[in-house]
DRENTORKOL-3810 file (N, C-alpha, C; in nm, 4 decimals):
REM DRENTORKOL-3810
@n.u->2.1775; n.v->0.3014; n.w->-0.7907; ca.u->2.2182; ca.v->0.4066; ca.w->-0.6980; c.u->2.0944; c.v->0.4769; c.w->-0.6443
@n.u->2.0671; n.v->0.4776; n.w->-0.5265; ca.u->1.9870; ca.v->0.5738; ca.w->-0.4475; c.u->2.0199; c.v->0.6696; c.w->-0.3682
@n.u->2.0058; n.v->0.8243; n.w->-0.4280; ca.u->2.0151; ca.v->0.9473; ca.w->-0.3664; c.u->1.9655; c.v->0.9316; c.w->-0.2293
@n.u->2.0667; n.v->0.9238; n.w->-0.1834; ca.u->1.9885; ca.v->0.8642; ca.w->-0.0013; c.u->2.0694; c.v->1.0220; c.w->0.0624
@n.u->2.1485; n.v->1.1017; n.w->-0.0333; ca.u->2.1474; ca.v->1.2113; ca.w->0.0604; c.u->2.0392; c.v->1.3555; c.w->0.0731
@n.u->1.9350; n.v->1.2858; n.w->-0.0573; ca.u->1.7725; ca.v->1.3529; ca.w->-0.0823; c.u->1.7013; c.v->1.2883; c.w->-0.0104
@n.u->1.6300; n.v->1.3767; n.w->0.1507; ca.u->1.5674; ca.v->1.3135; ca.w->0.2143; c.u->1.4157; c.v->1.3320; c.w->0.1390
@n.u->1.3806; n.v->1.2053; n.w->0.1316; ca.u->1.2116; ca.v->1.1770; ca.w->0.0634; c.u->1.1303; c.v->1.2378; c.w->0.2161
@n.u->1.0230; n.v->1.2710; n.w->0.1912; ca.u->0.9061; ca.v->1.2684; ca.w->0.2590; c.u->0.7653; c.v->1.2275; c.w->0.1750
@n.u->0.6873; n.v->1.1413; n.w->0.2733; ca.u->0.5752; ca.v->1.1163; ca.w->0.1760; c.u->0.4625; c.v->1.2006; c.w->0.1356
@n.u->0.4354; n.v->1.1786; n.w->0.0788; ca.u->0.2997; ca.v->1.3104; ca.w->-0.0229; c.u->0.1457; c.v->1.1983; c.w->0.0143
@n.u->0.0613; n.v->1.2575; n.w->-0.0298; ca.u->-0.0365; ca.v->1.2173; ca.w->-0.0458; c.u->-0.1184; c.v->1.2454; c.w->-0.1827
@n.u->-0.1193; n.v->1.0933; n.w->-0.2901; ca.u->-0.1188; ca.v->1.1222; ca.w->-0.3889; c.u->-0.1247; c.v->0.9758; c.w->-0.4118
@n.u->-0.2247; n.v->0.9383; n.w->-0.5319; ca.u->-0.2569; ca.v->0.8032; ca.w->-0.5503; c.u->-0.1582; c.v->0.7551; c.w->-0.6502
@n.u->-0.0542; n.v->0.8159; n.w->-0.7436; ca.u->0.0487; ca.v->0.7992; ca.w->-0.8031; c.u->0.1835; c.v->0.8264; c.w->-0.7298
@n.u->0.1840; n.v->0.9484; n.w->-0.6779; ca.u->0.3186; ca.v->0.9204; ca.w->-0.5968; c.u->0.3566; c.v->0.8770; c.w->-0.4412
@n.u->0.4438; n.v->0.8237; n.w->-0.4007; ca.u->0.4706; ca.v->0.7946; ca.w->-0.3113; c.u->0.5479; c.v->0.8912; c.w->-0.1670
@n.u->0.6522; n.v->0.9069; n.w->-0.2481; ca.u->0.7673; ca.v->1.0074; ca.w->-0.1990; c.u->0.7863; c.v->1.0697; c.w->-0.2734
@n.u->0.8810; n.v->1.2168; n.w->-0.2091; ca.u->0.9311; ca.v->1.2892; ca.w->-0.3323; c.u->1.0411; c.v->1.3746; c.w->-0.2188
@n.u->1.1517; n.v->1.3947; n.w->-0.2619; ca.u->1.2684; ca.v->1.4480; ca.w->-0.2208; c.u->1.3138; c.v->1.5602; c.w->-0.3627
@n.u->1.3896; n.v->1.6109; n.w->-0.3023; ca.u->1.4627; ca.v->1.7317; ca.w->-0.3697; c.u->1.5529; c.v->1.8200; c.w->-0.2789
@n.u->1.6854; n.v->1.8278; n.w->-0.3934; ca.u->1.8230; ca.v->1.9035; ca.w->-0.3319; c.u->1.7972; c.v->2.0505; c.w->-0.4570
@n.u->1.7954; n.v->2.1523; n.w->-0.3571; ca.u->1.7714; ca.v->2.2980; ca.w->-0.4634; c.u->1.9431; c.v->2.3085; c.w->-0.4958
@n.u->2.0746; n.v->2.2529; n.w->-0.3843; ca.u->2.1648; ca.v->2.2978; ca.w->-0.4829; c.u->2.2014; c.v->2.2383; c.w->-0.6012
@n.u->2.1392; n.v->2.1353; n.w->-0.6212; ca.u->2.2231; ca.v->2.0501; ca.w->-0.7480; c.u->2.0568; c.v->2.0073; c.w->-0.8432
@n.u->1.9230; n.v->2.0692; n.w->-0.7454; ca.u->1.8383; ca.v->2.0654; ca.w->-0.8836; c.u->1.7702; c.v->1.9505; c.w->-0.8607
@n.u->1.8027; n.v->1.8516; n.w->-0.8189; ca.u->1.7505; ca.v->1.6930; ca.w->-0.8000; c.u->1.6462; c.v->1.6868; c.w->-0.7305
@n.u->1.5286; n.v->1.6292; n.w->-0.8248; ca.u->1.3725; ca.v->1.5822; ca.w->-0.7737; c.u->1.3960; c.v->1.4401; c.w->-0.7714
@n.u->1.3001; n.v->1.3458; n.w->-0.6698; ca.u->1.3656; ca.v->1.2244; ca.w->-0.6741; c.u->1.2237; c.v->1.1746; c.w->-0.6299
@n.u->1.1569; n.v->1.0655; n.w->-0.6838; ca.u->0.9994; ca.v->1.0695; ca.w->-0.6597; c.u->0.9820; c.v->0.9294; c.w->-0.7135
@n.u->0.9398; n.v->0.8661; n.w->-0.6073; ca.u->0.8741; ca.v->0.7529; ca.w->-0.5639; c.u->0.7803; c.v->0.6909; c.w->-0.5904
@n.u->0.7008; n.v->0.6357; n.w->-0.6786; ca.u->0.5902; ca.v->0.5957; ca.w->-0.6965; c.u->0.5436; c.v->0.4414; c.w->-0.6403
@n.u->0.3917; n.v->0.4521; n.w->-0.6316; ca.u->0.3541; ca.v->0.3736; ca.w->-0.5645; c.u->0.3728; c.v->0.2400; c.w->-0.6253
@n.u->0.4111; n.v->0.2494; n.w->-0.7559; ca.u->0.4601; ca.v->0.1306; ca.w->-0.8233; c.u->0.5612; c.v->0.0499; c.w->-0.7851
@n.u->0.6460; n.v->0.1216; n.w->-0.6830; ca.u->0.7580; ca.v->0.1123; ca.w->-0.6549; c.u->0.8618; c.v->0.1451; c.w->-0.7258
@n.u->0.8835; n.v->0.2145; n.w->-0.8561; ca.u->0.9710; ca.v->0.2924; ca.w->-0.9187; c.u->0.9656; c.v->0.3913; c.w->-0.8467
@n.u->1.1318; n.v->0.4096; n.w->-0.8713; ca.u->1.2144; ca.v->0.5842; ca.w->-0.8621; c.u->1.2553; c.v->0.6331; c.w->-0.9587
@n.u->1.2374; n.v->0.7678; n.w->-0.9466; ca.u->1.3396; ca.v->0.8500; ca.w->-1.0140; c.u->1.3719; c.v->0.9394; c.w->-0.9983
@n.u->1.5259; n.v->0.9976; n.w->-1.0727; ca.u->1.6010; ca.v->1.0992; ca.w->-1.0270; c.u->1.5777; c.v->1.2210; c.w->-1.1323
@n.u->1.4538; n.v->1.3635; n.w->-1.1160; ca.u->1.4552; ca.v->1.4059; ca.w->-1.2213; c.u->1.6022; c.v->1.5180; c.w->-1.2379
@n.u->1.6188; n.v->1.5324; n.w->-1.3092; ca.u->1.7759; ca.v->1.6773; ca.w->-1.3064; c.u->1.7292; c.v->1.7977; c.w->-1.3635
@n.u->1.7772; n.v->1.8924; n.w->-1.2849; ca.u->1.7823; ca.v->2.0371; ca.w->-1.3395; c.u->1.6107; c.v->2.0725; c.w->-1.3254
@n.u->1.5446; n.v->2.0512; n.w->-1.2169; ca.u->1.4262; ca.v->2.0860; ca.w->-1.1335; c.u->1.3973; c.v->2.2491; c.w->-1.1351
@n.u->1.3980; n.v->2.3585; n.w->-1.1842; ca.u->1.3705; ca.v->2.4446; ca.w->-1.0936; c.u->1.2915; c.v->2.4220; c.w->-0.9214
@n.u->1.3675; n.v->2.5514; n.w->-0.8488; ca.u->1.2977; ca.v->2.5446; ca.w->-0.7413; c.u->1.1458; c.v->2.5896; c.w->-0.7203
@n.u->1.1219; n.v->2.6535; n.w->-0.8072; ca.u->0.9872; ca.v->2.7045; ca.w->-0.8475; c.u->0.8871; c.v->2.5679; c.w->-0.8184
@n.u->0.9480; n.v->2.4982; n.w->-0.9433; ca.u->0.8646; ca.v->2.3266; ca.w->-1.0095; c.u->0.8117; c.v->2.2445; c.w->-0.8230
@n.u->0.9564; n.v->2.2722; n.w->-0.7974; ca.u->0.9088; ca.v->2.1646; ca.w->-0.6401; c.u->0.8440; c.v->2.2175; c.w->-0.5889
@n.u->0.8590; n.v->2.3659; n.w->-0.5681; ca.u->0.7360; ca.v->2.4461; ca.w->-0.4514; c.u->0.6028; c.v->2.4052; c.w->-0.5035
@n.u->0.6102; n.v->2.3829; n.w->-0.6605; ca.u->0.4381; ca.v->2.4204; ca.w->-0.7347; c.u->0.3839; c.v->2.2451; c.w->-0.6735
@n.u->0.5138; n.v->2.1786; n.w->-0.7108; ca.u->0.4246; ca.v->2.0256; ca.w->-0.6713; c.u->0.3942; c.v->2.0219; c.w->-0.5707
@n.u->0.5059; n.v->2.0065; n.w->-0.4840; ca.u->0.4645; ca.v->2.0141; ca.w->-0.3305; c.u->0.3163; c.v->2.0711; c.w->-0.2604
@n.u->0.3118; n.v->2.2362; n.w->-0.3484; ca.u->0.1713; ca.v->2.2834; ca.w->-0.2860; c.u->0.0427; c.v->2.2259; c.w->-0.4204
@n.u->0.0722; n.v->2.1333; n.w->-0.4877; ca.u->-0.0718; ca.v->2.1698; ca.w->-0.5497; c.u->-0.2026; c.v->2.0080; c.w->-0.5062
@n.u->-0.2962; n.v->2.0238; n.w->-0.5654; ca.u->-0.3972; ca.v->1.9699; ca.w->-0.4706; c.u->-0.3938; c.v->1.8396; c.w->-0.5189
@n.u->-0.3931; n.v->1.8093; n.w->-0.6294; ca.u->-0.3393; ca.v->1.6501; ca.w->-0.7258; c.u->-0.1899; c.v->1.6492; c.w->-0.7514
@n.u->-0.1041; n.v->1.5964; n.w->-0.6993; ca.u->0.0350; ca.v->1.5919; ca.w->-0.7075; c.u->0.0535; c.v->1.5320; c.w->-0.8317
@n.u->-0.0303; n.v->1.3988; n.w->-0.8780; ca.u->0.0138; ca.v->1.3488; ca.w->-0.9918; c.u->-0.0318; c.v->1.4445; c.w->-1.0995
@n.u->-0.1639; n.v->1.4760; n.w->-1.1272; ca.u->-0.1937; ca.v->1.5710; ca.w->-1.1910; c.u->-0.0876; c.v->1.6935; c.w->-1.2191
@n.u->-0.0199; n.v->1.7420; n.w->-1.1372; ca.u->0.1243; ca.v->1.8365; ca.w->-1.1832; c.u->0.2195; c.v->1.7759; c.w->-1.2288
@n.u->0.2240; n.v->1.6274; n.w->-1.1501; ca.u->0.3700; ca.v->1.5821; ca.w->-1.1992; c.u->0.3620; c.v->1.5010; c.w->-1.3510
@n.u->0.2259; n.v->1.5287; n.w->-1.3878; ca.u->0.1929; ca.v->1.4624; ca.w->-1.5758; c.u->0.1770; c.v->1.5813; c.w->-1.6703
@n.u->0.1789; n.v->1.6648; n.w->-1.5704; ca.u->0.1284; ca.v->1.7729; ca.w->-1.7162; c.u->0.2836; c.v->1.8773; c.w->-1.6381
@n.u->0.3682; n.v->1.8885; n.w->-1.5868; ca.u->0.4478; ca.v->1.9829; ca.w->-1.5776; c.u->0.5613; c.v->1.9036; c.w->-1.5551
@n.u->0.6172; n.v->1.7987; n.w->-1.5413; ca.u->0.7495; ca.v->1.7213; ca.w->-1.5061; c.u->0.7607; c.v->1.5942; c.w->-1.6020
@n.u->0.6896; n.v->1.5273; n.w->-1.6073; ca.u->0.6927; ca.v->1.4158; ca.w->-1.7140; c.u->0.6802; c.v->1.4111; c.w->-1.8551
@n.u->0.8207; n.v->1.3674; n.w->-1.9069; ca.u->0.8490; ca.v->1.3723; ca.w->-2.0528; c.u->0.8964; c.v->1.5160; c.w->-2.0433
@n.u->0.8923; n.v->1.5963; n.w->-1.9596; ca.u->0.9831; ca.v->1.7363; ca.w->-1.9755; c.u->1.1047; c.v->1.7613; c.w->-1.9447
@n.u->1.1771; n.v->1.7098; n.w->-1.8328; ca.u->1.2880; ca.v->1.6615; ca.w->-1.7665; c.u->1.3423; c.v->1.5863; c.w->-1.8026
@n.u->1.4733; n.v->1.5423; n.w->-1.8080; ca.u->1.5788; ca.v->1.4537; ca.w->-1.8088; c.u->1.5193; c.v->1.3785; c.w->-1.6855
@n.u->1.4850; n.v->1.2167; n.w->-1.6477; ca.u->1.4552; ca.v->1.1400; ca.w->-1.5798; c.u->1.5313; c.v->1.0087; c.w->-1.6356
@n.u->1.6398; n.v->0.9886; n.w->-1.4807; ca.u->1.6453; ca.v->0.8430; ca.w->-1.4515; c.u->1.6113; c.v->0.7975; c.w->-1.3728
@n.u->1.6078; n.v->0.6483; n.w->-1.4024; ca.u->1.5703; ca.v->0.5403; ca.w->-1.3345; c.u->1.6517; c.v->0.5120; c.w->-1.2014
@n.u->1.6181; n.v->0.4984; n.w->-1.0703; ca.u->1.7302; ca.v->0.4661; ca.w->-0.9235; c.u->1.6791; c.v->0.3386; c.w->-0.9153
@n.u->1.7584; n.v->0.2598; n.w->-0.9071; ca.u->1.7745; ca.v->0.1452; ca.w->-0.8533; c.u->1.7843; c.v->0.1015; c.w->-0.6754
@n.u->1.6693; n.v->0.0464; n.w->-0.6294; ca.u->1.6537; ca.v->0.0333; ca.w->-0.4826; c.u->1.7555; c.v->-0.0680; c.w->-0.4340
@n.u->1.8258; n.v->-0.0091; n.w->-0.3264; ca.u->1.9109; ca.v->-0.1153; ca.w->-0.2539; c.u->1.8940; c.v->-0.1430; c.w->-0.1608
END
């Protein structure tokens, strides 16, 4: 399943690709250049503003989102 109603935009970031997020239901959804997705749950809106603005995206998204969140796996269709 791909959250295709979370529009991605791309980042600039040598680990991530895309990254989308819905503030009503919480959903971060982030792309890597690996070509994995995932759907993180229960995001604060805070978390997306901080990634979005900070200067190493992966660098936030390893030390403030990963292994902290509930993360699944989306399957590309």
């Amino acid at each position: 399943m791909i959250p295709s109603r979370i529009p991605r935009r791309p980042v600039k970031s040598s680990n991530l690709k895309q990254v989308g997020y819905d503030p009503l239901t919480q959903d971060l959804v982030i792309e890597f250049h690996s070509g994995t997705m995932y759907l993180y749950k229960a995001i604060p809106t805070v978390v997306h503003t901080d990634l979005m603005a900070a200067k190493s995206k992966g660098k936030f998204f390893n030390e403030v989102i990963r292994n902290r969140f509930l993360a699944l796996p989306v399957s590309k269709v």
